[in-house]
N, CA, C and O atoms as a Tripos MOL2 file, in Angstrom:
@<TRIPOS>MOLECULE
protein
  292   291    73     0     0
PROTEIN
NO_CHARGES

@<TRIPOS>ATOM
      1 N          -9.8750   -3.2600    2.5440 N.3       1 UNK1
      2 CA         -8.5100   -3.0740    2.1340 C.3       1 UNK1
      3 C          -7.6840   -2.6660    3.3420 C.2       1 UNK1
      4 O          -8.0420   -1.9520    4.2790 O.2       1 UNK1
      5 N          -6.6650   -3.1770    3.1670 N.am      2 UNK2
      6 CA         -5.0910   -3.0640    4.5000 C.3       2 UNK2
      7 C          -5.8630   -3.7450    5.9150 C.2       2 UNK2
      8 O          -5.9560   -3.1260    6.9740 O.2       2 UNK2
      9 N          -6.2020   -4.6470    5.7730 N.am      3 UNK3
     10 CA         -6.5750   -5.7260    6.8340 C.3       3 UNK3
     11 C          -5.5730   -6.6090    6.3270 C.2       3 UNK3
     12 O          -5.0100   -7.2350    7.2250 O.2       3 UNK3
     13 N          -5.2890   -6.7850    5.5070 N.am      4 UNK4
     14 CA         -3.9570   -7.7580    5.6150 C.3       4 UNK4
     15 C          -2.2510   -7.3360    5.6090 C.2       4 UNK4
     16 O          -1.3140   -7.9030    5.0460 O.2       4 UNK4
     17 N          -2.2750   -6.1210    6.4650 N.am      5 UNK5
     18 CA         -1.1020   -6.1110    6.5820 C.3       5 UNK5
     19 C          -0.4210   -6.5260    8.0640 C.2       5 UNK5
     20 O          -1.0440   -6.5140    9.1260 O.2       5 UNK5
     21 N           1.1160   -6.9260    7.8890 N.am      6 UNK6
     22 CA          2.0360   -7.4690    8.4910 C.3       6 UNK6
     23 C           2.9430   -7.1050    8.7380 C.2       6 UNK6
     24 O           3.4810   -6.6670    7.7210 O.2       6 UNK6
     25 N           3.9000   -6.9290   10.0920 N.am      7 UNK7
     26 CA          4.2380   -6.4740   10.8160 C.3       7 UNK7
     27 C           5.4550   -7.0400   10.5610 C.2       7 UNK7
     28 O           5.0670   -8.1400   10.1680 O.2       7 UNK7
     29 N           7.0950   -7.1000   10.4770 N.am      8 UNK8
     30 CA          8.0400   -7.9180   10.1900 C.3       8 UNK8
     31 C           9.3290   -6.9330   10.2920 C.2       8 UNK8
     32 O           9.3730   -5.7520    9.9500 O.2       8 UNK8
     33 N          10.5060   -7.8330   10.9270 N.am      9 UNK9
     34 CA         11.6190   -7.5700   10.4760 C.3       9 UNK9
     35 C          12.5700   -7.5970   10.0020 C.2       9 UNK9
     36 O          13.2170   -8.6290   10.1790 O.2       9 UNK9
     37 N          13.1220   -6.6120    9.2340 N.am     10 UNK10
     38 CA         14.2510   -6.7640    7.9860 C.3      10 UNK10
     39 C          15.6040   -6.4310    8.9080 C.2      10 UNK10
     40 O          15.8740   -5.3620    9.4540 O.2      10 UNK10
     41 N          16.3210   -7.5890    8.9130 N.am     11 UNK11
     42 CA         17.9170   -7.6090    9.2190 C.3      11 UNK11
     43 C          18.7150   -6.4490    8.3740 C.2      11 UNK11
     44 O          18.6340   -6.5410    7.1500 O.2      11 UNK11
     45 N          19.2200   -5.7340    8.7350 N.am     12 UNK12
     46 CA         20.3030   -4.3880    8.3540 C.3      12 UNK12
     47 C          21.3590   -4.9730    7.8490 C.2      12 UNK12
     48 O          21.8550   -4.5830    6.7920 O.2      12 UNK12
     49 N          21.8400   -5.9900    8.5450 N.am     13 UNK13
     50 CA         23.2260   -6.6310    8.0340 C.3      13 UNK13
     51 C          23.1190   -7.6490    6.7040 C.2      13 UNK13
     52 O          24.1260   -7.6550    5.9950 O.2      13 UNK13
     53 N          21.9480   -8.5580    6.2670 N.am     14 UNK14
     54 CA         22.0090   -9.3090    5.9150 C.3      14 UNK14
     55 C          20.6850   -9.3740    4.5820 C.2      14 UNK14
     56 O          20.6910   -9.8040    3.4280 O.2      14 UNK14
     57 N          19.5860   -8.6820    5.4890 N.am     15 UNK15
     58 CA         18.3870   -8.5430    4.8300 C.3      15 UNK15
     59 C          17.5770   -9.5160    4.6490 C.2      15 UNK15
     60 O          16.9440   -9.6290    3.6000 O.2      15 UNK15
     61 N          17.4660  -10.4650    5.7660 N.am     16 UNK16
     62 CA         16.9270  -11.8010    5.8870 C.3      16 UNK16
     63 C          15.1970  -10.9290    6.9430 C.2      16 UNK16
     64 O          15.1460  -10.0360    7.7880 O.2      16 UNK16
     65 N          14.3260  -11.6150    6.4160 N.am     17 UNK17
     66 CA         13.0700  -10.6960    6.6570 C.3      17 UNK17
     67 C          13.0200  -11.9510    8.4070 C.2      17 UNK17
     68 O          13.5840  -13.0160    8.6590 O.2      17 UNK17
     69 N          12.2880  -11.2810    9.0120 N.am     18 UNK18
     70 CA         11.5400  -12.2540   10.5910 C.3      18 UNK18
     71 C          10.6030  -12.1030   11.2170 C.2      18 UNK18
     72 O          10.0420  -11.0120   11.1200 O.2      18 UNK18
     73 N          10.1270  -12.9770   11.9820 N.am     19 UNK19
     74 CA          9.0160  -12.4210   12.7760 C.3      19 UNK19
     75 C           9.6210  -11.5950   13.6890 C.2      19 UNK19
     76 O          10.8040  -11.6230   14.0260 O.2      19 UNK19
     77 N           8.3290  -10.4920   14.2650 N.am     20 UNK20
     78 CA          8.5600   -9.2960   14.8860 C.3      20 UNK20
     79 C           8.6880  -10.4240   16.4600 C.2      20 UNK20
     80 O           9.0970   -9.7460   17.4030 O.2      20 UNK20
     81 N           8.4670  -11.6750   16.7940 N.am     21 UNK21
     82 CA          8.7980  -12.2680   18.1320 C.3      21 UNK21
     83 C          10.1110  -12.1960   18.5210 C.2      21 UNK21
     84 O          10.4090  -12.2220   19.7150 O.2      21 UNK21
     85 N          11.2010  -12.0790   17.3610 N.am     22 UNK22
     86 CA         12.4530  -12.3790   17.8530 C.3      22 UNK22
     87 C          12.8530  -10.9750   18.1400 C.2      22 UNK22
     88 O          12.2290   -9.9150   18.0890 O.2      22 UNK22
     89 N          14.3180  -11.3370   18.5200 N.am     23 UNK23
     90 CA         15.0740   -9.8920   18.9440 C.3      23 UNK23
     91 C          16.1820  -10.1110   18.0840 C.2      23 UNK23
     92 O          16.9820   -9.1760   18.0720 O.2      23 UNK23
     93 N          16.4540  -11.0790   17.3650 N.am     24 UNK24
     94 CA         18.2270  -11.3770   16.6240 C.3      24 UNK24
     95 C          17.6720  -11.6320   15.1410 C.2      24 UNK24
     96 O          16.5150  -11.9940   14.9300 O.2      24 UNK24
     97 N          18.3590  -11.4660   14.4130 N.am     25 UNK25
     98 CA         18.7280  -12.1790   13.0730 C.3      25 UNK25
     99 C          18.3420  -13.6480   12.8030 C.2      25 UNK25
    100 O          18.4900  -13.9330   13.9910 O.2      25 UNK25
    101 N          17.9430  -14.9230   12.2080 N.am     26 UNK26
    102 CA         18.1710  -16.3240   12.7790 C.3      26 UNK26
    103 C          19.4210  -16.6700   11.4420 C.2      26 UNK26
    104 O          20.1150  -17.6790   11.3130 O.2      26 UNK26
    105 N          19.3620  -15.2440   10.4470 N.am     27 UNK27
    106 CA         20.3510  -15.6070    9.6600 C.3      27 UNK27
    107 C          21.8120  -15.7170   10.5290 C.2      27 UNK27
    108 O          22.3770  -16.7490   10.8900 O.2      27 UNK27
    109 N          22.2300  -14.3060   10.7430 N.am     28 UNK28
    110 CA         23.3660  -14.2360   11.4330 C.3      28 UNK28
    111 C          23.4500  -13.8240   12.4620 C.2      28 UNK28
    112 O          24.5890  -13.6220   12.8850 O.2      28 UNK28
    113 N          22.2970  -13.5150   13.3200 N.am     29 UNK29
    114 CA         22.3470  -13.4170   14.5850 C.3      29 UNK29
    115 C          22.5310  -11.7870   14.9620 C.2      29 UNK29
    116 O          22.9220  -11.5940   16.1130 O.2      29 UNK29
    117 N          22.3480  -10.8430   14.3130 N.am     30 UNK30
    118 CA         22.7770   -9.6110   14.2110 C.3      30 UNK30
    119 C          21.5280   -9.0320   15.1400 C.2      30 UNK30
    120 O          20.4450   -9.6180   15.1550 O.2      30 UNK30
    121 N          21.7670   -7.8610   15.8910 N.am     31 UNK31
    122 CA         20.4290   -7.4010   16.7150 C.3      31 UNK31
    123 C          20.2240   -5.9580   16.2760 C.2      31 UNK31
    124 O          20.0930   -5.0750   17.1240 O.2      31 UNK31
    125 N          20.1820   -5.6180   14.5720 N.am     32 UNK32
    126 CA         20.5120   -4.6030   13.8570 C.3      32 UNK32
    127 C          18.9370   -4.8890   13.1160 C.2      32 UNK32
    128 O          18.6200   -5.9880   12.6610 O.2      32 UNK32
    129 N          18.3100   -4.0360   13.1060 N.am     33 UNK33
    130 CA         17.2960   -4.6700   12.0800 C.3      33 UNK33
    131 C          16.1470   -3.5770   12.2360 C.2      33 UNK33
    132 O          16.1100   -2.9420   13.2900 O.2      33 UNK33
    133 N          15.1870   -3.3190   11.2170 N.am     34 UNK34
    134 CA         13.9280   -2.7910   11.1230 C.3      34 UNK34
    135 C          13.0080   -2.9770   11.1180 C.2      34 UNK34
    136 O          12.7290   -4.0740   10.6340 O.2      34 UNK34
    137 N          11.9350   -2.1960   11.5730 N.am     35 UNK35
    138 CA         11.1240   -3.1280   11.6980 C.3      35 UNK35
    139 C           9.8230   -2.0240   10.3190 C.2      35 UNK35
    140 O           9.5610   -0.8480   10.0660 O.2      35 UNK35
    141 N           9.3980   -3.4880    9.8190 N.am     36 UNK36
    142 CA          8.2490   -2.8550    8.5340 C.3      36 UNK36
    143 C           7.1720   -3.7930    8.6070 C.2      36 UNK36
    144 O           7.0370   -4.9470    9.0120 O.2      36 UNK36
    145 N           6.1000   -2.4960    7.8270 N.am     37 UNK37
    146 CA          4.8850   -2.8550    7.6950 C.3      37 UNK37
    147 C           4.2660   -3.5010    6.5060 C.2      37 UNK37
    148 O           4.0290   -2.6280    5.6710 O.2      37 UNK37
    149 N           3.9610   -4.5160    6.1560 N.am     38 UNK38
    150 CA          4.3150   -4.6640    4.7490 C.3      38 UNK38
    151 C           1.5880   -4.8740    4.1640 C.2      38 UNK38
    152 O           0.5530   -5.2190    4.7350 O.2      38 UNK38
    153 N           1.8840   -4.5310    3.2730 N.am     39 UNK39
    154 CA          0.3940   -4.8280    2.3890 C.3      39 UNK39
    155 C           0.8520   -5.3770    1.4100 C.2      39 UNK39
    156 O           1.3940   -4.9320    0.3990 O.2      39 UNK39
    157 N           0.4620   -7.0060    1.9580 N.am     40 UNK40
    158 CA          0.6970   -7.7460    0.1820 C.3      40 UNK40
    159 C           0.3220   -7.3160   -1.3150 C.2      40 UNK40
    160 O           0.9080   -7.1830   -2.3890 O.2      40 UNK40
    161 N          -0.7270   -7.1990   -0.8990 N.am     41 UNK41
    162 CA         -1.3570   -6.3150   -2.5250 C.3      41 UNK41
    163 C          -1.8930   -5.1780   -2.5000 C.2      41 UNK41
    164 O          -3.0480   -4.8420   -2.7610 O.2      41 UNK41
    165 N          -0.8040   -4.4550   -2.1000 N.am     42 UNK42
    166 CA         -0.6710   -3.3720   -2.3610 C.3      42 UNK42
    167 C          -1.0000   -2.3940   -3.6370 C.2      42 UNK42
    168 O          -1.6880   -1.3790   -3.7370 O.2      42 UNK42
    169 N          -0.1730   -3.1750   -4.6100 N.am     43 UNK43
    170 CA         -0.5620   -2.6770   -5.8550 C.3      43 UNK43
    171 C          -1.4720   -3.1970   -6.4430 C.2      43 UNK43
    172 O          -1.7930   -2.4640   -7.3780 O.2      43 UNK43
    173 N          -2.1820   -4.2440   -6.3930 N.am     44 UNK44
    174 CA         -3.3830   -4.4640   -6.7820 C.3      44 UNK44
    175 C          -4.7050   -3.3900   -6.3320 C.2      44 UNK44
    176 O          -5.5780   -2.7630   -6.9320 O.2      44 UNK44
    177 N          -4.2890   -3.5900   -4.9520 N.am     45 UNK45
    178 CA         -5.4910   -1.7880   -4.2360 C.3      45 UNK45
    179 C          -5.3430   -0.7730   -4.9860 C.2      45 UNK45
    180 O          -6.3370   -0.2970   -5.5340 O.2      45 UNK45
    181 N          -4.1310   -0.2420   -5.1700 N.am     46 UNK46
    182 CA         -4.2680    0.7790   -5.6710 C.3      46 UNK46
    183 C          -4.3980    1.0490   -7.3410 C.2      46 UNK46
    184 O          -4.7760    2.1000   -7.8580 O.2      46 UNK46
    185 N          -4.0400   -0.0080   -7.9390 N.am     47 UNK47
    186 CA         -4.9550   -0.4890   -9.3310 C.3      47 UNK47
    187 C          -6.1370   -0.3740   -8.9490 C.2      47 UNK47
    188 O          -6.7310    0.6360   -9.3270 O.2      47 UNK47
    189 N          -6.8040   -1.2770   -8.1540 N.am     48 UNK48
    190 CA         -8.4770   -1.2380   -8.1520 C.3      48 UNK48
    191 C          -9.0980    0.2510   -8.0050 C.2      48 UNK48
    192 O         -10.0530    0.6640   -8.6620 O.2      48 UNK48
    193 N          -8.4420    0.9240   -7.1050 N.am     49 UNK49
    194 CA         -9.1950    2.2900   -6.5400 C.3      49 UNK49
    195 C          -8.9190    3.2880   -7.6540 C.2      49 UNK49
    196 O          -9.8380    4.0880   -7.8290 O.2      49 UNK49
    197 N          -7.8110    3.4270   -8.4850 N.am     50 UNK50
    198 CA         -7.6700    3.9590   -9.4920 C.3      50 UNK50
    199 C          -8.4610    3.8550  -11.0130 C.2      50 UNK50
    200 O          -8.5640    4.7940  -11.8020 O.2      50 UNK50
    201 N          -8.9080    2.6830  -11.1840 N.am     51 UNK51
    202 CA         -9.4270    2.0830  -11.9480 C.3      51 UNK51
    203 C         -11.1910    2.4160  -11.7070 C.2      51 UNK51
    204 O         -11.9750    2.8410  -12.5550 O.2      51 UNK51
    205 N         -11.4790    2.0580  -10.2510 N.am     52 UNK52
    206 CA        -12.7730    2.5350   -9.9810 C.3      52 UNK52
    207 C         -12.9330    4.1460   -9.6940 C.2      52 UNK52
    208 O         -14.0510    4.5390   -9.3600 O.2      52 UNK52
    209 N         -12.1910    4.8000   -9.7750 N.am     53 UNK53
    210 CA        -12.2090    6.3600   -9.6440 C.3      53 UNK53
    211 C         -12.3390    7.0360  -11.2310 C.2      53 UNK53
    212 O         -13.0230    7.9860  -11.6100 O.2      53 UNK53
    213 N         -11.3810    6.1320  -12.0040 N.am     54 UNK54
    214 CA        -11.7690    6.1010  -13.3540 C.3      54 UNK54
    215 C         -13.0800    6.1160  -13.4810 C.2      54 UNK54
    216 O         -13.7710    7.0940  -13.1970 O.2      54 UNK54
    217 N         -13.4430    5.2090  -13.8460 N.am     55 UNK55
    218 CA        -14.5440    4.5660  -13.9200 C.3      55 UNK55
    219 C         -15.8000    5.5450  -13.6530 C.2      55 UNK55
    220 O         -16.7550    5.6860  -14.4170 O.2      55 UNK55
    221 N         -15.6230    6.1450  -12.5050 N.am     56 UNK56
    222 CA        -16.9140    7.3030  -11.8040 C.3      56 UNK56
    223 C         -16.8550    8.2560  -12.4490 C.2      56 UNK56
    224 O         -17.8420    8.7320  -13.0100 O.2      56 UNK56
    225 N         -15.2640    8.9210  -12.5370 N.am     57 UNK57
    226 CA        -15.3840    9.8480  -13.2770 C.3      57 UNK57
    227 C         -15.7650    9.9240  -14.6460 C.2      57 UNK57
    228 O         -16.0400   11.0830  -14.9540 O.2      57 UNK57
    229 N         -15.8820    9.0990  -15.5910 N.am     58 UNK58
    230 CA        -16.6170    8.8050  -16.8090 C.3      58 UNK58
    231 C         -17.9060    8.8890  -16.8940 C.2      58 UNK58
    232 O         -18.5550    9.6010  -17.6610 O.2      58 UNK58
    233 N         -18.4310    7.8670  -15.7880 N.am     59 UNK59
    234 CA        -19.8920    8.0490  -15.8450 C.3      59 UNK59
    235 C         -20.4830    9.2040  -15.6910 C.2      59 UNK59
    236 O         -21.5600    9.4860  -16.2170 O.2      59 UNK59
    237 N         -19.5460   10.2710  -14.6540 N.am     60 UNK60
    238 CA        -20.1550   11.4970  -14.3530 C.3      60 UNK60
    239 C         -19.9810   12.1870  -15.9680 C.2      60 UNK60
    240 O         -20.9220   12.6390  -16.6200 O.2      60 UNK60
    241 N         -19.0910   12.1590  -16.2450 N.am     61 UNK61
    242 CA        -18.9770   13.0800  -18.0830 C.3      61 UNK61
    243 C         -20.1460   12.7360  -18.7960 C.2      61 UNK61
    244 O         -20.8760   13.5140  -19.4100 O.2      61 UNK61
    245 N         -20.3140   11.1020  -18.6280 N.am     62 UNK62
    246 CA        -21.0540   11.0160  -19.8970 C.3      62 UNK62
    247 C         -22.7030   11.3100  -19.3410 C.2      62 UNK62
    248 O         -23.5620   11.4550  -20.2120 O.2      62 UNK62
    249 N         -23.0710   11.3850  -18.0010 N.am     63 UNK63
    250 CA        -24.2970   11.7810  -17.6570 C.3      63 UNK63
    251 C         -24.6880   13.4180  -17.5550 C.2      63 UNK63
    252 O         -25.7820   13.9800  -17.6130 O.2      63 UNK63
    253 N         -23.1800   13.9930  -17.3590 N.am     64 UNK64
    254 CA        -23.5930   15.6610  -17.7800 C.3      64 UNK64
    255 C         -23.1140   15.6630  -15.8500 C.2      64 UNK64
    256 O         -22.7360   16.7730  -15.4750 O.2      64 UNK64
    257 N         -23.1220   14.8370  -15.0250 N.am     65 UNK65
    258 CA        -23.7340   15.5740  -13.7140 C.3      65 UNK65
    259 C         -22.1250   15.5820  -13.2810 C.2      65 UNK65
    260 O         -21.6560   14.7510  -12.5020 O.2      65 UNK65
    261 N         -21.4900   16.4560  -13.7920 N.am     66 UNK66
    262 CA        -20.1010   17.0000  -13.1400 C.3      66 UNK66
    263 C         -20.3230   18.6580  -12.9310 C.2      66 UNK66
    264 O         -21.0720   19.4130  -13.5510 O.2      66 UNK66
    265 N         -19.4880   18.9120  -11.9410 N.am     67 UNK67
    266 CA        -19.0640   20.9520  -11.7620 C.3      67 UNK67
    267 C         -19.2290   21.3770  -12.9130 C.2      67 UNK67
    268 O         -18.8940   20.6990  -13.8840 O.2      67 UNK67
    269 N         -19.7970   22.6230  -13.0340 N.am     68 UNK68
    270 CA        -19.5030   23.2420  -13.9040 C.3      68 UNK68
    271 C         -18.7910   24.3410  -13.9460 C.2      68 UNK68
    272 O         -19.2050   25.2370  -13.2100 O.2      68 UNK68
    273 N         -17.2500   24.7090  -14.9670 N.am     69 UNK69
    274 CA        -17.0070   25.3030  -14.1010 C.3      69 UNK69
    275 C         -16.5390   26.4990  -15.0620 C.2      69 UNK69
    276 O         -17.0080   26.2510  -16.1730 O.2      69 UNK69
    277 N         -15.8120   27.6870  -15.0930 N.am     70 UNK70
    278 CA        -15.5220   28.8380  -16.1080 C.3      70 UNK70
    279 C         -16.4930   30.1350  -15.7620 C.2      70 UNK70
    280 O         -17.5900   30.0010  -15.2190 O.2      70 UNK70
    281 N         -16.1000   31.0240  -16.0360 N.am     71 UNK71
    282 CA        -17.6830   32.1860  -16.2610 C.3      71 UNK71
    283 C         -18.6310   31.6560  -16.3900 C.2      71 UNK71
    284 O         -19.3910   31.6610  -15.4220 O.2      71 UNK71
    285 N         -19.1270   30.8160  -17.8550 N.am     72 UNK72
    286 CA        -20.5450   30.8410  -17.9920 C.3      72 UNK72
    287 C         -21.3540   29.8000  -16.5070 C.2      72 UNK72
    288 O         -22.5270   29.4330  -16.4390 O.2      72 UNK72
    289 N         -20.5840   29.6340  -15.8070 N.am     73 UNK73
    290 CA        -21.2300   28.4010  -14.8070 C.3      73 UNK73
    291 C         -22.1950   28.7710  -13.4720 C.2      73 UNK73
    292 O         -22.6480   27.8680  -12.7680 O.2      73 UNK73
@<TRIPOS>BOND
     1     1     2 1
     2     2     3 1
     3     3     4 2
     4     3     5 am
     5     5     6 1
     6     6     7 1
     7     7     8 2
     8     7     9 am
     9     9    10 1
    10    10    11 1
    11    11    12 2
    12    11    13 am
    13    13    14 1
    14    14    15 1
    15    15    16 2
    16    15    17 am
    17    17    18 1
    18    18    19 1
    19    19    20 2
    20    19    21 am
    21    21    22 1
    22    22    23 1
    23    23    24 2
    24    23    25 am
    25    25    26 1
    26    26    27 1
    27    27    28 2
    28    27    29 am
    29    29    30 1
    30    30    31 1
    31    31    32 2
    32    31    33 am
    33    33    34 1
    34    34    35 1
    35    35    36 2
    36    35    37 am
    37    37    38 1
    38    38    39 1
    39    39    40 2
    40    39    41 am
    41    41    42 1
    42    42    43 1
    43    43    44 2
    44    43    45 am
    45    45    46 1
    46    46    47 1
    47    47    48 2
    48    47    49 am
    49    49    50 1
    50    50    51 1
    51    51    52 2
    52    51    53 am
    53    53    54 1
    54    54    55 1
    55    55    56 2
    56    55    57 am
    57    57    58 1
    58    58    59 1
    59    59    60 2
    60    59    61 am
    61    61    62 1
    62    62    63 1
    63    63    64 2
    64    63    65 am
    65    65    66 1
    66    66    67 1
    67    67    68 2
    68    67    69 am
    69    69    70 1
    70    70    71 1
    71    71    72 2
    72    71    73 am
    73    73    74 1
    74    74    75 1
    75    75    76 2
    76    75    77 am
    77    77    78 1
    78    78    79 1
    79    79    80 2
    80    79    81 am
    81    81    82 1
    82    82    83 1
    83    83    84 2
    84    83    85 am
    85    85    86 1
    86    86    87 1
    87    87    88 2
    88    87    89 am
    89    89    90 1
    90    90    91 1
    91    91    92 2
    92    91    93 am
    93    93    94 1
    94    94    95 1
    95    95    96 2
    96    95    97 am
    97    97    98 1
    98    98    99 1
    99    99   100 2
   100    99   101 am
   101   101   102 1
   102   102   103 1
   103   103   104 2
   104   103   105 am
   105   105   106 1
   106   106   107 1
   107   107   108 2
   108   107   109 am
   109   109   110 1
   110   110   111 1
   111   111   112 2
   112   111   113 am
   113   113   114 1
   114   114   115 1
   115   115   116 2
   116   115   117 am
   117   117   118 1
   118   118   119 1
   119   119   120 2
   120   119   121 am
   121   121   122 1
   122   122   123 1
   123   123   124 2
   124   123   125 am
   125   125   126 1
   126   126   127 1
   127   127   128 2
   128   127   129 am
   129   129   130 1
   130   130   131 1
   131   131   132 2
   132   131   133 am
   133   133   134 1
   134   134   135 1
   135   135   136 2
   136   135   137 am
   137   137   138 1
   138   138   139 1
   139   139   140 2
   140   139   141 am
   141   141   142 1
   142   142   143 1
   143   143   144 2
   144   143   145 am
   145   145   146 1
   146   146   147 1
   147   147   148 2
   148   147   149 am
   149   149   150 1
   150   150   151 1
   151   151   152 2
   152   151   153 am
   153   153   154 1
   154   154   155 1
   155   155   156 2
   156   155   157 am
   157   157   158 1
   158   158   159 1
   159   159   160 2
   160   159   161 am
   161   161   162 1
   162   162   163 1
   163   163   164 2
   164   163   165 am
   165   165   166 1
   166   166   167 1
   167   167   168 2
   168   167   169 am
   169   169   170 1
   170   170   171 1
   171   171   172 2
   172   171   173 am
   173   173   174 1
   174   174   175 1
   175   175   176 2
   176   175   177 am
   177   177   178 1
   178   178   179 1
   179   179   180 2
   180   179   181 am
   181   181   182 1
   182   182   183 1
   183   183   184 2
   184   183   185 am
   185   185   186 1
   186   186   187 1
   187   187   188 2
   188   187   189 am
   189   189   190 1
   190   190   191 1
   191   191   192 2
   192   191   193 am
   193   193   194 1
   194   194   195 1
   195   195   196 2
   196   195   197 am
   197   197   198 1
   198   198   199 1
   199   199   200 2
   200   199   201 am
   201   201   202 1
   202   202   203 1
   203   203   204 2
   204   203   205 am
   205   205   206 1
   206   206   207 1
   207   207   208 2
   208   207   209 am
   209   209   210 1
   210   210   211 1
   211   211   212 2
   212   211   213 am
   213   213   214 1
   214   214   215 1
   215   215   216 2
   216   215   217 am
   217   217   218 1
   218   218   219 1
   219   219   220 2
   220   219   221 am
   221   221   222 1
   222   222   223 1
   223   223   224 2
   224   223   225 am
   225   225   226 1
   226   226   227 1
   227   227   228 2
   228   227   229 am
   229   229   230 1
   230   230   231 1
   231   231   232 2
   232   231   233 am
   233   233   234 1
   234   234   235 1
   235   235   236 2
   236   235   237 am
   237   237   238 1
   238   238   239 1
   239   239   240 2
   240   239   241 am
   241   241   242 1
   242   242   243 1
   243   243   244 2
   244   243   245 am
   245   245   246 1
   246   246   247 1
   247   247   248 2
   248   247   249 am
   249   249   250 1
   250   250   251 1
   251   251   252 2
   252   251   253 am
   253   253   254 1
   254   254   255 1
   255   255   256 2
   256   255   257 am
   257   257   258 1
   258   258   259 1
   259   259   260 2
   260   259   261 am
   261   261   262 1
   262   262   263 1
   263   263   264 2
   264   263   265 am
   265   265   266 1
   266   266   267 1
   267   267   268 2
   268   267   269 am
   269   269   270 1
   270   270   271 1
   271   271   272 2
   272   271   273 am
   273   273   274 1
   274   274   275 1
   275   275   276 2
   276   275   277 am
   277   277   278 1
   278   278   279 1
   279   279   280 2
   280   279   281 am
   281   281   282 1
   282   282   283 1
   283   283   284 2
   284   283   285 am
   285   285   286 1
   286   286   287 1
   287   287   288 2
   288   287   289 am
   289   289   290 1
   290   290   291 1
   291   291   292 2
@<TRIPOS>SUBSTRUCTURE
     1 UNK1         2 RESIDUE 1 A UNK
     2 UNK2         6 RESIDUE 1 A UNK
     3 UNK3        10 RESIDUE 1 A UNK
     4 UNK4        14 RESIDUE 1 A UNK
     5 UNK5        18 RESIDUE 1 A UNK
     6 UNK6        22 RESIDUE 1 A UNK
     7 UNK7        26 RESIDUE 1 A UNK
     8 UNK8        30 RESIDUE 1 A UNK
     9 UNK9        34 RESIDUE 1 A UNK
    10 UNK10       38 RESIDUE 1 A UNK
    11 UNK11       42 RESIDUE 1 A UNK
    12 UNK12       46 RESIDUE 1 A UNK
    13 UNK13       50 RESIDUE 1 A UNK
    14 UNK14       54 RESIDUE 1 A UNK
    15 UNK15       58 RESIDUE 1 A UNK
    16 UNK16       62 RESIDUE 1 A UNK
    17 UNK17       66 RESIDUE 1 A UNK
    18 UNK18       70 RESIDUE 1 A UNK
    19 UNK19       74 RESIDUE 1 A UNK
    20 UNK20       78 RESIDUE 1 A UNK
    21 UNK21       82 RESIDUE 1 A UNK
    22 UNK22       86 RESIDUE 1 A UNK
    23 UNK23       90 RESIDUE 1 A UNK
    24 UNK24       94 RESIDUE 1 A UNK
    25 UNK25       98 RESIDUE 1 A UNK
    26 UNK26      102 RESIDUE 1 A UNK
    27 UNK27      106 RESIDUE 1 A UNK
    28 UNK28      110 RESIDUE 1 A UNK
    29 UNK29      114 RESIDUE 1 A UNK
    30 UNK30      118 RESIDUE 1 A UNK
    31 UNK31      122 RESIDUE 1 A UNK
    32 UNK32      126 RESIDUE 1 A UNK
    33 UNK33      130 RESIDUE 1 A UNK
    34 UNK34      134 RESIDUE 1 A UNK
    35 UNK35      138 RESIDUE 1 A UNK
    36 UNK36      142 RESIDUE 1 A UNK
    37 UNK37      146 RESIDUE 1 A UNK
    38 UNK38      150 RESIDUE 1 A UNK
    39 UNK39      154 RESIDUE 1 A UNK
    40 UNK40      158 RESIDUE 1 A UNK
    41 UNK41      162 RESIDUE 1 A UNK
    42 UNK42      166 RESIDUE 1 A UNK
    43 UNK43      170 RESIDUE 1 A UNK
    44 UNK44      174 RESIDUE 1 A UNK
    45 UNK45      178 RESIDUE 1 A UNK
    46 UNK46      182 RESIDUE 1 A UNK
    47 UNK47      186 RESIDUE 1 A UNK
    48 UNK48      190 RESIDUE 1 A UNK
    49 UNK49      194 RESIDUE 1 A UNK
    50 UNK50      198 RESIDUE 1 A UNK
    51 UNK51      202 RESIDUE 1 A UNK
    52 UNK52      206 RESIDUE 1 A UNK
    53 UNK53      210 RESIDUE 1 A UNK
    54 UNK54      214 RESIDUE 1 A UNK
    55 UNK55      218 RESIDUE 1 A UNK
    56 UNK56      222 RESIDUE 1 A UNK
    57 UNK57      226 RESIDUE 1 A UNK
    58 UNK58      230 RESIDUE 1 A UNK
    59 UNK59      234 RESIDUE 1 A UNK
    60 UNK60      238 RESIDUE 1 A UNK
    61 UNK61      242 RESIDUE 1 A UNK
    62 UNK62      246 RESIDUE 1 A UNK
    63 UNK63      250 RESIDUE 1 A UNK
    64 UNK64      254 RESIDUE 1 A UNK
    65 UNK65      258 RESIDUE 1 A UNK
    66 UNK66      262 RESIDUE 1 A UNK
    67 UNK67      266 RESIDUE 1 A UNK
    68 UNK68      270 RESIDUE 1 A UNK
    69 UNK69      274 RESIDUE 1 A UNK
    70 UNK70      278 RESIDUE 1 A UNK
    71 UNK71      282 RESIDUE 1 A UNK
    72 UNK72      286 RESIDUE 1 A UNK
    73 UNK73      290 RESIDUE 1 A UNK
């Protein structure tokens, strides 16, 4: 996971996205711009890792082998 992220810039004036090679806009030529990191599936990762954290934590309930925790522990 985040091996596929990409490097790009977002025009300030216009909001036309570019490669990080240029220095201008190719919309309007503006030399105003940000530069971002983008993870396509992003939210899919963090569905999966949530989902599999789920997931562990269940198995640990239903096998008994979690902390125990209060006084009597």
């Amino acid at each position: 996971m985040g091996h596929d992220e990409r490097t790009d810039r977002e025009c300030s004036v216009c909001g036309t996205t570019f490669d990080t090679a240029r220095t201008t806009c190719p919309a309007c030529d503006s030399q105003i711009y940000r530069t971002r990191t983008r993870t396509p599936n992003a939210r899919f990762n963090l569905l999966f890792v949530m989902a599999l954290a789920g997931l562990e934590a269940t198995y640990n309930v239903v096998t008994g082998q979690y902390p125990k925790e209060g006084p009597g522990a």
